[in-house]
N, C-alpha and C positions, 0 to 999 in steps of 0.2 A: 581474455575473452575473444573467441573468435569471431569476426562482423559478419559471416555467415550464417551466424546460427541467429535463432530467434529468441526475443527473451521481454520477459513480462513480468511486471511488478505489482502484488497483491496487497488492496485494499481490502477493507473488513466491514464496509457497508454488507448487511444481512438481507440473501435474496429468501423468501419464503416460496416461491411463487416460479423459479427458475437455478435449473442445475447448471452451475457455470465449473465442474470438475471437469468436465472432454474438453474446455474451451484453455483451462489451464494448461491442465495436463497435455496439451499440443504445440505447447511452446518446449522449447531446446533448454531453457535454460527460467527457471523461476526464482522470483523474488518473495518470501514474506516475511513477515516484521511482530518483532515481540511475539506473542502468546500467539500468535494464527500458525497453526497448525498443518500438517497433511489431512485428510481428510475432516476439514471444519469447514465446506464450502467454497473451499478454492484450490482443487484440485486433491491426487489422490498421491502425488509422487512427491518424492522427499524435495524437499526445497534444497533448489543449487547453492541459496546462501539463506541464511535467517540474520537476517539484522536487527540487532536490539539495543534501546537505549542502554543511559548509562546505568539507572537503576535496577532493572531487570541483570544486564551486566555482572557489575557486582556481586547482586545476590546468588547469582549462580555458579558464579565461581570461588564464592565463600561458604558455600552450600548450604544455605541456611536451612533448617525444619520444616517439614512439609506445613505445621501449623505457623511457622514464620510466614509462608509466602500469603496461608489462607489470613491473616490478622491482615499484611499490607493490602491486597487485591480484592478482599470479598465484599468489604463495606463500604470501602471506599471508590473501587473503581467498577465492583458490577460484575465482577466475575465469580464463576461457580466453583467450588471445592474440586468438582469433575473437571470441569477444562483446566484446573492448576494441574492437576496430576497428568489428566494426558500430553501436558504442553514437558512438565517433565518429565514423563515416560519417553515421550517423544526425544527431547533434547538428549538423553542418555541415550536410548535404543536406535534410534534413525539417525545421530550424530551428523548430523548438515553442519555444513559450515558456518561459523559462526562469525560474525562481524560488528563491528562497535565504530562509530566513527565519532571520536569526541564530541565535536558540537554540530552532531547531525547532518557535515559536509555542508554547514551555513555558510564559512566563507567562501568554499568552494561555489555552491548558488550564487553569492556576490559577485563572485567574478564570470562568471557566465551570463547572468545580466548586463555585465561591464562589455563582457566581450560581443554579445549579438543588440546591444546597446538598445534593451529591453527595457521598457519604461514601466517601472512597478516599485510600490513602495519599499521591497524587501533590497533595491539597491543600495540603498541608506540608512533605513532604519533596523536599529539593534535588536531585531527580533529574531531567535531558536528555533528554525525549522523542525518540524515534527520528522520521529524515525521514518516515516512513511517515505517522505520524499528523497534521502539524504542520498539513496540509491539510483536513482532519476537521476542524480546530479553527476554521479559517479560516470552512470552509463554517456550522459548529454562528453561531460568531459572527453570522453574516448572516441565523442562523433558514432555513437552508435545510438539509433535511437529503438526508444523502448515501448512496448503496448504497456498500458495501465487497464487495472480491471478494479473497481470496487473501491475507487477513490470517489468522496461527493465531489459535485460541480458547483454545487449549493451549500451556505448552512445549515440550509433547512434541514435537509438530508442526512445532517449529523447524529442526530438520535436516532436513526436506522443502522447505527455501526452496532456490531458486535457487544463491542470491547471497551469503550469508552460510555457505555450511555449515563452511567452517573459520575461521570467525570469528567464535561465537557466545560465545566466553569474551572475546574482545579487548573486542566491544562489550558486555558489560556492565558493561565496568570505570566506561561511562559510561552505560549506561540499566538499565533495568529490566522483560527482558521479560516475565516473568511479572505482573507490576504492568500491564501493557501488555493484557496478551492478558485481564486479567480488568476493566480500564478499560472495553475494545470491549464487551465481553459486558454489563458493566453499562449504558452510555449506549447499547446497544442495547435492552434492559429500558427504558430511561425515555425510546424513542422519538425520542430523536436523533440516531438514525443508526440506518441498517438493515441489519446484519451478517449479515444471511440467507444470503448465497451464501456467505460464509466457513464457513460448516456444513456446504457441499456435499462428498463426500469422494470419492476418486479411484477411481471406478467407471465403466465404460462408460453405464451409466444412471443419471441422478441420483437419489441417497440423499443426506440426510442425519442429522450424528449426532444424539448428542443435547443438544448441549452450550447452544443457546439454538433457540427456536421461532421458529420461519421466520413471516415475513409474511405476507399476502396478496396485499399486491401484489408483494412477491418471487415467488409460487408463479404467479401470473397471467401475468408475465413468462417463467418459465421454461416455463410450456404453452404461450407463442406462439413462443419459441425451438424448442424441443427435443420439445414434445408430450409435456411430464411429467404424468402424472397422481400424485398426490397420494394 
């Protein structure tokens, strides 16, 4: 990965209210994870990497029946028989590169806490960072830092995702989002990583709340997209 290019990692909180595809699509280099797609809200260009957990993983490279994926995903986790199929049309047709990282890049996270001597409970405690971040970790590693878009800052925010809305008690049997969403907010404070658009909130004209102070160069970006003023 080149440190001159740009590059941004896609969250699945659902804007109704705000097109963030130009905002994506204007980065060099994109991140999305599991079932998020090209065109589902975050952007319209093939993802540089699709990183998927271990289950997703698996199944698709055992290829299971299209009514395999609809029995695990539709009643359990909230998804539709149509986004399963575009997510594997997509995965066949648009073939992004695929990515898996055992246990989420958690110990990897561990040691970058260690190293910028980051005080958070995920130093210590045996908690499975969600696909979402494992990428974040990879990027932090390489001293390259990363835009996020459509990650919450909040819980509360959690039942605005996508993808997860009836499965927000299954997964935390193994992560910890709240521990998650105050991680983001912190290693955005200490400047590695810049969580500015995950602030943005689902209004026709860009607001944000007030839960961490937006960038510069986030605010600079978003007047050449959108004509925000500030």
């Amino acid at each position: 990965m080149k440190k001159n290019k740009s590059f941004i990692c896609c969250g699945s909180r659902r804007y109704d209210n705000l097109d963030l595809d130009k905002l994506v699509d204007s980065f060099d280099f994109i991140i999305r994870h599991n079932m998020l797609t090209s065109d589902s809200g975050y952007g319209k260009k093939t993802s540089s990497v699709q990183v998927i957990n271990a289950h997703i993983n698996t199944f698709y490279n055992q290829k299971i029946s299209n009514q395999e994926w609809f029995d695990i995903y539709c009643d359990e986790y909230g998804l539709s028989e149509a986004h399963i199929l575009k997510f594997l049309d997509y995965m066949d047709n648009e073939k992004p590169e695929i990515v898996h990282f055992p246990d989420n890049n958690t110990a990897l996270m561990q040691s970058i806490l260690h190293k910028y001597d980051i005080d958070h409970p995920f130093r210590t405690e045996q908690t499975l960072l969600k696909t979402g971040l494992s990428f974040v970790f990879k990027f932090v590693s390489e001293e390259i830092k990363p835009f996020l878009v459509g990650y919450s800052l909040s819980p509360s925010n959690l039942g605005e995702h996508v993808f997860n809305t009836k499965a927000i008690e299954k997964l935390n049997q193994c992560h910890k989002d709240d521990l998650e969403c105050d991680l983001i907010i912190k290693m955005h404070e200490l400047k590695l990583i810049d969580a500015s658009f995950c602030a943005i909130e689902d209004c026709e004209k860009i607001k944000f709340n007030n839960l961490i102070e937006p960038t510069e160069e986030s605010i600079k970006i978003l007047e050449n997209i959108y004509e925000y003023s500030a």
